[in-house]
C-alpha positions in Angstrom: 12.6 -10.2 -17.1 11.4 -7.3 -15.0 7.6 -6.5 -14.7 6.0 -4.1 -12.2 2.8 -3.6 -9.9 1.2 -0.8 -8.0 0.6 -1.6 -4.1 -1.0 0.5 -1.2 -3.7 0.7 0.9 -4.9 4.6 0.6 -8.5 4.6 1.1 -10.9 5.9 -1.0 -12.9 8.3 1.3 -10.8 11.6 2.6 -12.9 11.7 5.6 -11.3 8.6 6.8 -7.5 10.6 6.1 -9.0 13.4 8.2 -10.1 11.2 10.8 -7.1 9.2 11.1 -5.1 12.4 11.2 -6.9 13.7 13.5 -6.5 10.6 15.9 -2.8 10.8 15.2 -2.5 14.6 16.4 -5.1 14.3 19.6 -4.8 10.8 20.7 -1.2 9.2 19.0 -1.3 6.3 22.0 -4.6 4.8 20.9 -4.5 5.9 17.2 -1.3 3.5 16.8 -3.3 0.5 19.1 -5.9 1.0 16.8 -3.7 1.3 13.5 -1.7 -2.2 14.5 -4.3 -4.4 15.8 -7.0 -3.6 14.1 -6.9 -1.6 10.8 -3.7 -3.2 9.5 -4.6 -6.3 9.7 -7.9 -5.9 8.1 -6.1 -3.9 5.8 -4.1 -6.5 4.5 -6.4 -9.2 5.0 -8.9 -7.5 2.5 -6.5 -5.6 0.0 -6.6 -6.9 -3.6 -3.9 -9.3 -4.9 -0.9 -8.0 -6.6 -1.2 -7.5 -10.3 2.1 -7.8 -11.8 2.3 -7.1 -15.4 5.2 -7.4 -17.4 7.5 -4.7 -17.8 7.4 -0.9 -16.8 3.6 0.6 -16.3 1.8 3.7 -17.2 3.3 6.0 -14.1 1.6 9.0 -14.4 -1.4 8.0 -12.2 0.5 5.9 -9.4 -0.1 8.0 -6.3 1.0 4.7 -3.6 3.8 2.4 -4.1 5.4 1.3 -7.1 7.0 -2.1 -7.4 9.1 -3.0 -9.6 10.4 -6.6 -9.6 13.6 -8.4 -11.6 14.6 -11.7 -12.1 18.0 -12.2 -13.0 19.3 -15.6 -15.0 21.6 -17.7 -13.0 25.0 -18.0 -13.8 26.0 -21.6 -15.8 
């Protein structure tokens, strides 16, 4: 049986991308103590529960991660 989700965290603003970017280039130290202890975890705390659905899905919009998950029988 295989089935498949999409999963990722890109936010919806760009302003945010720009932002974080420009943390990243100016000030990397506290961009990635900001990006671990803060943002990450709220992040994952608040992202929306993966929707498997079975089999492959439409890919031709999937701009994050694509997971694809099988189960295999077990041997008798």
């Amino acid at each position: 049986m295989e089935s498949s989700a999409i999963y990722g965290m890109q936010p919806q603003s760009s302003w945010l991308l720009d932002l974080g970017t420009w943390w990243l280039t100016h000030r990397r130290e506290q961009a990635m103590w900001w990006y671990n202890r803060v943002m990450m975890p709220l992040g994952v705390r608040f992202q929306k529960k993966l929707a498997l659905c079975p089999g492959m899905i439409d890919t031709s919009k999937v701009g994050e991660i694509l997971l694809v998950c099988r189960k295999q029988g077990t041997a008798q």
